[in-house]
VOZAVEX-782440 format. One record per residue (C-alpha): x, y, z negated. Coordinates in steps of 0.001 Angstrom, whole numbers, padded with zeros to 6 digits, always signed. Example, Ala and Ser with C-alpha at 12.3 -4.5 7.8 and 13.67 -1.06 7.14 Angstrom:
VOZAVEX-782440
+012300-004500-007800 +013670-001060-007140 
This chain:
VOZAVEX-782440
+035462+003046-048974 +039526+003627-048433 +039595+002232-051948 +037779-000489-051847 +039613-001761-048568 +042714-001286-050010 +040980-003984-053378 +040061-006053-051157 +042945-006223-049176 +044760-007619-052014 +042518-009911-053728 +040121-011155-051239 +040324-014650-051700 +040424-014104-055178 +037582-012228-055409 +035187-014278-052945 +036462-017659-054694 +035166-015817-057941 +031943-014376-056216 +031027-018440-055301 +031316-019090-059252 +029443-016559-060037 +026657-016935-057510 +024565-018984-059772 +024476-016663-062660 +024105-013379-060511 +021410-015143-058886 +019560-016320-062614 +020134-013068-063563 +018315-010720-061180 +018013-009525-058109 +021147-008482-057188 +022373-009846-053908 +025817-011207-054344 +027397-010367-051067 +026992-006739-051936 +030505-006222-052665 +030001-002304-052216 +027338-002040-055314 +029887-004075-057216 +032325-001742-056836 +030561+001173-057237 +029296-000503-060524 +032791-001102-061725 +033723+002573-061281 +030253+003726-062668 +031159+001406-065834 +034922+003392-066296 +032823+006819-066056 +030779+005496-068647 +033555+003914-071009 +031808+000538-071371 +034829-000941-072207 +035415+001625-075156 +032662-000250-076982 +032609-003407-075677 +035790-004600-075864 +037941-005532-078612 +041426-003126-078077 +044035-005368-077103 +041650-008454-076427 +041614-009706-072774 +037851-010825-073635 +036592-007619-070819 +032935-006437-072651 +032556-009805-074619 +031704-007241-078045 +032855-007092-081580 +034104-003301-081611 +033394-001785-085086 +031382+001333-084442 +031355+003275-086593 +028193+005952-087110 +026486+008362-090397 +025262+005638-091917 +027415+002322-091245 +029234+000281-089101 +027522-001330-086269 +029645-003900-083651 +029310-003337-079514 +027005-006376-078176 +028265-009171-076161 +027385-007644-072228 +029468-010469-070279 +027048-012283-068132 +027017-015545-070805 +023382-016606-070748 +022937-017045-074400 +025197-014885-076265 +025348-012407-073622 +022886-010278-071021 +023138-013576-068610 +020127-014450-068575 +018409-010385-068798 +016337-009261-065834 +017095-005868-064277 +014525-003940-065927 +015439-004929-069115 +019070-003739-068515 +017790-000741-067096 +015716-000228-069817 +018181-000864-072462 +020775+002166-070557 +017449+004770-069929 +014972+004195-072524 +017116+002642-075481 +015005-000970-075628 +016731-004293-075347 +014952-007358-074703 +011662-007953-075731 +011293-004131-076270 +013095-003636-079557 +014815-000593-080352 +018320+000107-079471 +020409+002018-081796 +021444+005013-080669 +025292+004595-081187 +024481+003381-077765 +024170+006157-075848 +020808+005890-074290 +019970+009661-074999 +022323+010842-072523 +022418+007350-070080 +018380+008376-069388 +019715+010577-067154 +021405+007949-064641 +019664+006715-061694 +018013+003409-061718 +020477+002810-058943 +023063+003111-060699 +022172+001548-063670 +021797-001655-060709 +025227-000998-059691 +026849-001375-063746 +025141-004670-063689 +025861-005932-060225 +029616-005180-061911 +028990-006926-065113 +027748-010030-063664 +030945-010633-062008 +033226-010430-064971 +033974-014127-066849 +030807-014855-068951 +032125-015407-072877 +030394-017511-075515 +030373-014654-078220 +027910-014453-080647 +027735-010826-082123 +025202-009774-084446 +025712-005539-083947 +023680-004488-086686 +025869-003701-089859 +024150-001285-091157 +022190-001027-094677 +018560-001051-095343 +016912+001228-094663 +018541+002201-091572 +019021-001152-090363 +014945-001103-089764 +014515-001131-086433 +010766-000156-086019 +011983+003222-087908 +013351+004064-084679 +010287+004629-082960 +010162+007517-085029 +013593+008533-084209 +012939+008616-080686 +010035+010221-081337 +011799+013264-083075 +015135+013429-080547 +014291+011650-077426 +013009+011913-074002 +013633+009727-071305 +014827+011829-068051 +016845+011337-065385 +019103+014176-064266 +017479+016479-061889 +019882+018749-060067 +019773+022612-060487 +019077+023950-056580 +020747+027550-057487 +024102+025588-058508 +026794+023914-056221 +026997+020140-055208 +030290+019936-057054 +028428+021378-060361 +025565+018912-060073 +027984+016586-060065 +029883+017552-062946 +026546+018079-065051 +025253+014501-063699 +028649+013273-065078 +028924+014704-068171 +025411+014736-069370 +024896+010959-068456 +027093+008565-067865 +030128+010606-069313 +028023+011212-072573 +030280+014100-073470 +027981+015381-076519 +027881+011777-078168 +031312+012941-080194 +031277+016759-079331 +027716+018086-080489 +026940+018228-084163 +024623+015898-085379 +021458+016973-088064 +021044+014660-091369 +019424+011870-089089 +021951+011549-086502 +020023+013566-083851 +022007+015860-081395 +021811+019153-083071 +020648+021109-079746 +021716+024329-080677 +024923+023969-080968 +025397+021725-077762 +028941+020564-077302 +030448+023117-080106 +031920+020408-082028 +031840+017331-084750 +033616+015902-087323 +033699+012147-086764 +035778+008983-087411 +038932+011178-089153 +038528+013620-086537 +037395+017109-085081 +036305+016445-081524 +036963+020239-080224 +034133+022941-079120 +034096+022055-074831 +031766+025135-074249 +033568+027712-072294 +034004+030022-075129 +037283+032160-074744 +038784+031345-078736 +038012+027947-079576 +036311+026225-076542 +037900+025693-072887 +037646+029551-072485 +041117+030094-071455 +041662+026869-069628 +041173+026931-065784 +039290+024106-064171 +042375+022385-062618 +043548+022832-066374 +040264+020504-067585 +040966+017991-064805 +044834+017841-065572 +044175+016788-068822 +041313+014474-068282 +043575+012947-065557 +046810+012390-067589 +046159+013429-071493 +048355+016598-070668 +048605+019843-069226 +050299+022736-069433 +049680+023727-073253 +047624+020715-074847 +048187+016846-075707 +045192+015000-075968 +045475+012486-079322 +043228+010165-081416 +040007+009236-080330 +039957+011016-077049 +043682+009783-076119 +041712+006702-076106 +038842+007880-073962 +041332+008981-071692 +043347+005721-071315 +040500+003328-070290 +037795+006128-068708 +039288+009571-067486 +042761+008659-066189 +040632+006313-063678 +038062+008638-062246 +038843+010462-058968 +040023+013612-058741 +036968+015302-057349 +034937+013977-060238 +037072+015437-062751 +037251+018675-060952 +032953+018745-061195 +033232+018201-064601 +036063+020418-065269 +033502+022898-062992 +030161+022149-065047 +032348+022443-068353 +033857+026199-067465 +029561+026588-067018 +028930+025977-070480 +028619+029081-072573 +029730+029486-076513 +027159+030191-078826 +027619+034117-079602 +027243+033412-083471 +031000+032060-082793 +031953+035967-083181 +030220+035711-086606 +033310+033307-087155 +035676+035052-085780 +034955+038298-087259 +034857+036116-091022 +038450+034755-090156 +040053+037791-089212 +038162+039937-092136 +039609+037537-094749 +043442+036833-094495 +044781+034065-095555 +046691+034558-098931 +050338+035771-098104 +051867+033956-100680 +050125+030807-099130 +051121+032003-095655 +055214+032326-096912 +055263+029165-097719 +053678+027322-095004 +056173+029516-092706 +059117+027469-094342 +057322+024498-094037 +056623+025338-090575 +060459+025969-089527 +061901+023125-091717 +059382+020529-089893 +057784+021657-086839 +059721+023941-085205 +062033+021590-083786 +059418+020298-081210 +056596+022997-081313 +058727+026237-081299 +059529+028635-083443 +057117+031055-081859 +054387+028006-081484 +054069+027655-077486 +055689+023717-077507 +057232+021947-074752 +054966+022232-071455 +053584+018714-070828 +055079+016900-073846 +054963+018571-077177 +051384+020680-077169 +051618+024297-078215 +049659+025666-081296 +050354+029825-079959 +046471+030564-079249 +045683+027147-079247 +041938+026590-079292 +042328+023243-080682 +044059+024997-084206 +041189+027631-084225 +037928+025640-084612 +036207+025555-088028 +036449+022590-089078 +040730+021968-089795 +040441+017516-089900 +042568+017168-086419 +045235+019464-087627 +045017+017988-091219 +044943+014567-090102 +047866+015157-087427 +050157+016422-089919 +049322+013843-092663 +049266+010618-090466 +051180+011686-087434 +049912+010934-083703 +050741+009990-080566 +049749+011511-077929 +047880+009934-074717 +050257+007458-072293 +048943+007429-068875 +050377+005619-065225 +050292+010136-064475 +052096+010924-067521 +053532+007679-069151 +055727+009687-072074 +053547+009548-074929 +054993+011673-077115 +054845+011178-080787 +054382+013191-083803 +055943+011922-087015 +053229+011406-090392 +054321+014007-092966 +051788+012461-095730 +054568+010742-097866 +056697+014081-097689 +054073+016747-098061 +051948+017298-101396 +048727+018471-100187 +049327+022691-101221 +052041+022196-098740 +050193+020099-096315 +047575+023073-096660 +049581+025922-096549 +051298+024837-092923 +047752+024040-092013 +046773+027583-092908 +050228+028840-091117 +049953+027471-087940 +045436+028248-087689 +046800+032174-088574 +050070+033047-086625 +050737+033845-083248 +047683+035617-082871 +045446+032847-084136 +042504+032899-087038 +040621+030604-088654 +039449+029974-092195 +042719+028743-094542 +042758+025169-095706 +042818+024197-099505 +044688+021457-101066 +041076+020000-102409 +040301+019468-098371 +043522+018057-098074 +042772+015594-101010 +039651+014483-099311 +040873+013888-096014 +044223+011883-097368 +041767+009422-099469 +039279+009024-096466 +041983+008324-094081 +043976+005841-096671 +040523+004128-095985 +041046+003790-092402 +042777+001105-090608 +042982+002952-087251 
């Protein structure tokens, strides 16, 4: 409530002035009951946890949730709807169970199928409460005449009936029921990051139809010119050897002591994270330190430090390494606390999969800008100076020194990832 006093207190008449233009469509589009100014702003937080905007709303356009984002999945490019309270391009003129039904059980109007790019398999878990509050929220932002036809993709998989199937084989609808041996603060967390936070959406690996591969639950995924990171609380390559204030530090302001958070989840950061109060981030930063590693990762790490990186490979990357990197990252690899991220026993340089680092070095990144940590520090691209043996070998440097290991990189994975990301515009 202190927040929402302090809203209020500057933009009441504003805000009522814009709840009397909205009355008529809030009251065409369901039941909620316009004076309830607390739902509303629970809704608008609920819809920050959840990223709405992230897919809803073109980056840079002042058009809040009006659609058009490119998203891009496995098997095309699909564009986030239109969910501004416009009555015919829009969810204006929806009722409630339809929206609820379209967050828990992945069915639009009319019943059809939802693709799951939407993230339905994890928003089951939500209350139906909740799910009221998002759309209280939405119908109070500006309706906008959009028309935006999200399905991209190719035949077959634009077939919507096949995804009856689909949900068949990877879904069931469930809301989140807490765990009476665990804490408040870790029910939290787990309601948080298994629902509305949708954590595993980029983090767990997908199988060949796009389903959540289960066994391997938040270990990891290549997607969109990226690696987003094993989350588990596995002591090499997951969030092992970060403490929970750690997790929240960075989910607060894209920093902490040893890590920079770039790319897609700089992003996720910006318009979801940086917003959420502190105690939520500390129960997911608590439910997160919960999560074990899968114990085949020692399998990996007994393969990496079994096989050595060729020396030759390893000499030259070192040169590489102190010619180009040194200068901000160290030369013994520990960075600048806060600012430049350090790659000495970074989990982020041991995973299996080497796109982030690849990527990093061959396009460059910048690193997230929040109102907590506004420098946004930068890392130069390297592509037009680096063949990719050398991009490789400092790849293969940095994954093996310091006391790190992880499988070398080749200048044929190089190749691939410079002619997929010459592809990208983002």
């Amino acid at each position: 409530m202190p927040d929402l006093q302090k809203y209020f207190a500057s933009t009441c008449h504003a805000f009522v002035v814009g709840a009397v233009l909205f009355l008529p469509v809030m009251a065409r589009a369901g039941d909620i009951d316009a004076q309830k100014f607390d739902q509303i702003e629970r809704g608008r937080y609920l819809a920050i946890l959840g990223d709405c905007t992230g897919c809803h709303t073109l980056p840079g356009s002042r058009r809040d949730f009006a659609g058009g984002r490119p998203l891009e999945t496995p098997f095309g490019v699909l564009l986030g709807p239109n969910i501004t309270p416009d009555r015919e391009t829009g969810i204006g003129a929806w009722t409630d169970d339809e929206f609820v039904n379209a967050l828990k059980n992945g069915t639009g109007r009319g019943g059809t199928h939802l693709f799951p790019a939407m993230p339905y398999t994890y928003y089951s878990k939500i209350t139906r409460d909740d799910a009221l509050a998002i759309r209280a929220y939405l119908n109070t932002v500006p309706a906008v005449h959009n028309t935006v036809s999200p399905d991209q993709l190719p035949f077959p998989f634009n077939v919507r009936a096949s995804l009856a199937v689909w949900n068949k084989l990877f879904f069931t609808p469930e809301e989140f029921q807490p765990n009476r041996s665990k804490s408040p603060e870790w029910n939290r967390g787990a309601y948080l990051t298994e629902g509305l936070g949708h954590c595993g959406m980029c983090h767990t690996p997908k199988n060949a139809l796009g389903g959540d591969d289960t066994s391997e639950r938040m270990q990891g995924y290549n997607l969109q010119g990226w690696f987003a990171p094993n989350i588990t609380n596995d002591t090499r390559i997951g969030l092992g050897s970060w403490s929970v204030d750690d997790i929240a530090a960075y989910l607060k302001t894209g920093h902490n002591q040893t890590s920079a958070a770039t790319g897609i989840m700089a992003e996720e950061i910006g318009l979801s994270t940086s917003k959420v109060s502190d105690g939520d981030l500390k129960a997911i930063a608590t439910y997160l330190k919960d999560r074990p590693g899968d114990s085949s990762n020692q399998n990996n790490r007994a393969q990496a430090t079994s096989s050595p990186p060729d020396q030759g490979v390893m000499k030259i990357g070192a040169q590489i390494y102190a010619d180009e990197c040194s200068g901000c990252h160290g030369a013994n690899g520990k960075g600048v606390s806060g600012l430049f991220p350090s790659l000495n026993g970074a989990p982020v340089v041991r995973q299996k999969d080497a796109t982030s680092i690849v990527h990093v070095v061959l396009r460059g990144a910048i690193s997230a800008g929040t109102k907590f940590a506004p420098t946004a520090a930068a890392m130069p691209a390297f592509a037009w100076v680096m063949n990719d043996d050398q991009v490789a070998a400092v790849a293969t440097y940095i994954r093996n020194s310091w006391g790190n290991a992880a499988p070398a990189v080749n200048g044929g994975d190089v190749a691939k990832e410079r002619a997929a990301l010459a592809e990208r515009s983002d």
